[in-house]
C-alpha positions, -999 to +999 in steps of 0.1 A: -369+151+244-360+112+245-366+112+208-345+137+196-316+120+226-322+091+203-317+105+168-290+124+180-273+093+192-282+075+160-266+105+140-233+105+159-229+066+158-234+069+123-205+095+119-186+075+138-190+042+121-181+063+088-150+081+097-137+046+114-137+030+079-099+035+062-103+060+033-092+048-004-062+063-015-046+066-052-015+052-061+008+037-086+033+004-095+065+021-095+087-012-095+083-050-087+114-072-076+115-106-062+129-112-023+136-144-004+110-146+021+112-186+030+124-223+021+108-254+008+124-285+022+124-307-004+137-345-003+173-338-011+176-300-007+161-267+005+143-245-019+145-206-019+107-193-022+102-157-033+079-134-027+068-103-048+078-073-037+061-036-051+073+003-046+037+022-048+038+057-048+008+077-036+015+113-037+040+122-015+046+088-001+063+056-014+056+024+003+072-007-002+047-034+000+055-076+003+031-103-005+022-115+033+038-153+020+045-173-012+022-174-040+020-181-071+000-143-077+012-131-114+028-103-112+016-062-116+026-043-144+044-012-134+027+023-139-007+006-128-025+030-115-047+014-081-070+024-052-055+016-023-066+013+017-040+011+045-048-010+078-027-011+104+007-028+085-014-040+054-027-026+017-053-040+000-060-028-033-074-038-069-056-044-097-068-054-132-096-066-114-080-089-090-079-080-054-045-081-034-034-081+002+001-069+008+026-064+039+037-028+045+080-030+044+085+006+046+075+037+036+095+071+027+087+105+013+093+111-020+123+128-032+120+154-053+142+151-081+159+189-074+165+203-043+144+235-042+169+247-016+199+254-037+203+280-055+199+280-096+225+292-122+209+317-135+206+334-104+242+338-097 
């Protein structure tokens, strides 16, 4: 009886160490712009430091996704297509074999370009 209390443990530990892992989702580089996020105090005047700033879109979801602070990464080309895991307010993902760490902005559900509430023309 104790043995199969212990395998029985081991089994549901194991399930549970598996599940608590965050699952890899697909996405894609929709757009890249460049945003303010800090200055540079140089000897005679401040310098603006941008940050790179991505729109990934994984199915029905678009998140907008920062670099966590300056950085001289190089910058994703759009329609990229990348693996992506979500913890708590960060994504990490590869692209073109180069890991990334990025700040979660925002995130929004995708519009669909028509509204499959309104009616047609060739239905009236």
């Amino acid at each position: 009886m104790k043995k199969f209390l212990a395998v029985f443990a081991t089994l549901i530990l194991a399930i549970v160490a598996a599940s608590a892992s965050p699952k890899p989702q697909s996405g894609t580089i929709l757009s890249q712009t460049s945003v303010a996020c800090g200055t540079k105090k140089s000897k005679k005047q401040d310098i603006d430091l941008l940050c790179h700033q991505y729109v990934v879109r994984s199915g029905t979801t678009d998140y907008t996704v920062r670099q966590p602070k300056p950085d001289d990464q190089h910058i994703i080309p759009l329609n990229t297509p990348i693996q992506f895991t979500l913890d708590k307010n960060m994504m990490k993902f590869k692209a073109n074999g180069t890991s990334f760490k990025f700040m979660v902005i925002s995130q929004a559900a995708v519009s669909s370009a028509v509204d499959k509430t309104a009616p047609s023309a060739s239905n009236q």
